[in-house]
C-alpha positions as CSV (number, residue, x, y, z in Angstrom):
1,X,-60.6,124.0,286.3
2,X,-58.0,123.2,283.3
3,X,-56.0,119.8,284.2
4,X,-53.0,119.2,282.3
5,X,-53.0,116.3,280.2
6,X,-51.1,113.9,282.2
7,X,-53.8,114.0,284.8
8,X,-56.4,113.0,282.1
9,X,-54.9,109.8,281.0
10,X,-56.3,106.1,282.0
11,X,-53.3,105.4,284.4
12,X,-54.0,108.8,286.8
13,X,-57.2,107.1,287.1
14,X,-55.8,104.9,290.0
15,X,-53.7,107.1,291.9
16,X,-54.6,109.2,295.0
17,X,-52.8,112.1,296.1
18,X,-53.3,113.1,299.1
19,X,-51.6,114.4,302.6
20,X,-49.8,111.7,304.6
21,X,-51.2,110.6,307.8
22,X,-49.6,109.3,311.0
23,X,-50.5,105.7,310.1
24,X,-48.6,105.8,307.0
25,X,-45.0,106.7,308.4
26,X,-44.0,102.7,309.2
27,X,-44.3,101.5,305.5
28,X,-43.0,105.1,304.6
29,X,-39.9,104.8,306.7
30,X,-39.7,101.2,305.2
31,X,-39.7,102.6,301.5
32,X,-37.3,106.0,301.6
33,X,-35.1,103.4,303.7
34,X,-35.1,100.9,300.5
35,X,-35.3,103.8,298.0
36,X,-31.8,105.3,299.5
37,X,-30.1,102.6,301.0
38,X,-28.1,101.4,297.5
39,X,-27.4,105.1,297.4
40,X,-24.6,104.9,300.4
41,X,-21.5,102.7,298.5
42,X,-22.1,105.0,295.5
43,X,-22.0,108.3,297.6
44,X,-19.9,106.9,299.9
45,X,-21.9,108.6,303.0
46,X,-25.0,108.2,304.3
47,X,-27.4,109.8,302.0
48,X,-30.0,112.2,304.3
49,X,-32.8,109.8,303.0
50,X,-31.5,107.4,306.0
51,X,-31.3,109.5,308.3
52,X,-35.0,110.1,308.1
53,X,-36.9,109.1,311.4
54,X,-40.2,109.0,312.8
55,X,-39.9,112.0,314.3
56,X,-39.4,114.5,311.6
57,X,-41.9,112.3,309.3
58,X,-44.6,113.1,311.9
59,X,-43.2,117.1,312.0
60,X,-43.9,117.3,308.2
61,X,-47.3,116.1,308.6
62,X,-48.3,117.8,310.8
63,X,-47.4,120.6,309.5
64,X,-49.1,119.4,306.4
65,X,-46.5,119.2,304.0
66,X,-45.6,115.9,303.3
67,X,-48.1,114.0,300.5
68,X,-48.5,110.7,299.5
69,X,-49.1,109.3,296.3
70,X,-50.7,105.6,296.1
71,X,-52.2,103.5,293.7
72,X,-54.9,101.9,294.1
73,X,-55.5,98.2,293.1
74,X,-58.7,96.8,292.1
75,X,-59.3,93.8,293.5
């Protein structure tokens, strides 16, 4: 299988891709709630990002289209 080059280099090395699970929607909640939050005086509305709740977090998975990407840290 070809990979483009952005998946060969050293950082890529430490990141997982993979499909979100249940556990993961607290700290993911927590994060698009941070990421969008500064977003709302600039908009001046609610951007959709915090409207986000559990609920349609856990529709998208399990429907299996919502991924997460981490990076891993060596200890």
């Amino acid at each position: 299988m070809h990979l483009p080059d952005f998946l060969k280099e050293d950082w890529m090395k430490d990141i997982e891709i993979r499909l979100t699970i249940t556990e993961d929607t607290p700290i993911l909640l927590e994060i698009i709630h941070a990421a969008y939050a500064p977003l709302e005086s600039i908009l001046g509305r609610k951007p959709r990002g915090l409207r986000e709740t559990d609920d349609g977090l856990q529709e998208r998975i399990e429907k299996k289209t919502l991924y997460s990407v981490l990076k891993m840290v060596k200890k």
